[in-house]
C-alpha positions as CSV (number, residue, x, y, z in Angstrom):
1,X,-25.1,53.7,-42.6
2,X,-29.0,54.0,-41.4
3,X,-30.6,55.5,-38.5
4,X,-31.3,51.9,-36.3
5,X,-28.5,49.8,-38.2
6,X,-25.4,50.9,-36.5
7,X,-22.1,48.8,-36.7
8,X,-19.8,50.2,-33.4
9,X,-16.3,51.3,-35.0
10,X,-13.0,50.6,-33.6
11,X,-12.8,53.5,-31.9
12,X,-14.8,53.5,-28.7
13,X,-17.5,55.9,-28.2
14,X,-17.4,58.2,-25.1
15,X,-20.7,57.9,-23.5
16,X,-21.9,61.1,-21.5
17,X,-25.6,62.1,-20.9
18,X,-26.6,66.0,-20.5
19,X,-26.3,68.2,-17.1
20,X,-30.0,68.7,-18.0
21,X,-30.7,65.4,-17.5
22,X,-32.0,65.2,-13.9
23,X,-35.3,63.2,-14.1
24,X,-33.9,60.2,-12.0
25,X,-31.8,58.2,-14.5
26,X,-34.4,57.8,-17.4
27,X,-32.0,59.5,-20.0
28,X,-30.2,59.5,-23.2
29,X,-26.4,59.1,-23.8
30,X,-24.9,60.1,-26.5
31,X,-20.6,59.7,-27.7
32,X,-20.3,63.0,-29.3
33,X,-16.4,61.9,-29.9
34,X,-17.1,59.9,-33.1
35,X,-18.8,62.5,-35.2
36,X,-15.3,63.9,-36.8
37,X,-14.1,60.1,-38.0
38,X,-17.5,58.4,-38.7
39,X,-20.3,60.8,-39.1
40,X,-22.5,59.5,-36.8
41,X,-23.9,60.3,-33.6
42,X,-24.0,57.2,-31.0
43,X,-27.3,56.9,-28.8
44,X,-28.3,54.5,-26.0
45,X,-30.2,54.6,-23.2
46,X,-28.9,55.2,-19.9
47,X,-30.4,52.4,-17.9
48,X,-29.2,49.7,-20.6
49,X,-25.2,50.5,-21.2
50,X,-25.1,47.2,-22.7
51,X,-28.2,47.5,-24.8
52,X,-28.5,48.4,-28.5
53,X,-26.9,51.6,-30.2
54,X,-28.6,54.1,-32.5
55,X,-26.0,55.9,-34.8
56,X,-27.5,58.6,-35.9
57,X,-26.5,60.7,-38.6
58,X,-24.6,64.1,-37.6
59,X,-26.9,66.4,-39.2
60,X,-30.2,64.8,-38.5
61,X,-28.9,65.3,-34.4
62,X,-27.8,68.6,-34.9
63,X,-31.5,69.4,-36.4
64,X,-32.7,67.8,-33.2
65,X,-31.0,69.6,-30.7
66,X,-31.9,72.6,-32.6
67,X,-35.5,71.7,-32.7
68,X,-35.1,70.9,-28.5
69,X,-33.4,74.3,-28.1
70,X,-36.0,76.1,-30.3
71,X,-39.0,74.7,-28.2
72,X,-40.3,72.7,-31.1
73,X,-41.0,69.9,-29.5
74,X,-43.9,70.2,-26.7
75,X,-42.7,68.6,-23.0
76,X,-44.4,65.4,-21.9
């Protein structure tokens, strides 16, 4: 499985998007609840619940949120 080419598993992912997400809806949600079975970390955006879904790899999103916590990455 590839960042991009995700294939949603039988079990249903449990969408939630951050408490620090308060910029009016333009957010992230991620479903957390598959990482133990499948590895991957689901991602779609907020506005589009029916859209497409990133499964990301659990340690490339770990790095990320580590990289967000750290201040790595510069705010827009």
């Amino acid at each position: 499985m590839t960042e991009g080419h995700f294939v949603m598993p039988e079990q249903r992912p449990q969408w939630f998007t951050s408490s620090y997400s308060s910029n009016g809806g333009n957010c992230v949600e991620v479903a957390v609840n598959l990482v133990a079975s499948q590895g991957i970390v689901p991602v779609r955006d907020s506005k589009v619940v029916d859209g497409p879904v990133v499964g990301v790899r659990a340690a490339a999103f770990s790095a990320f949120v580590a990289g967000v916590r750290a201040g790595t990455f510069p705010a827009a």
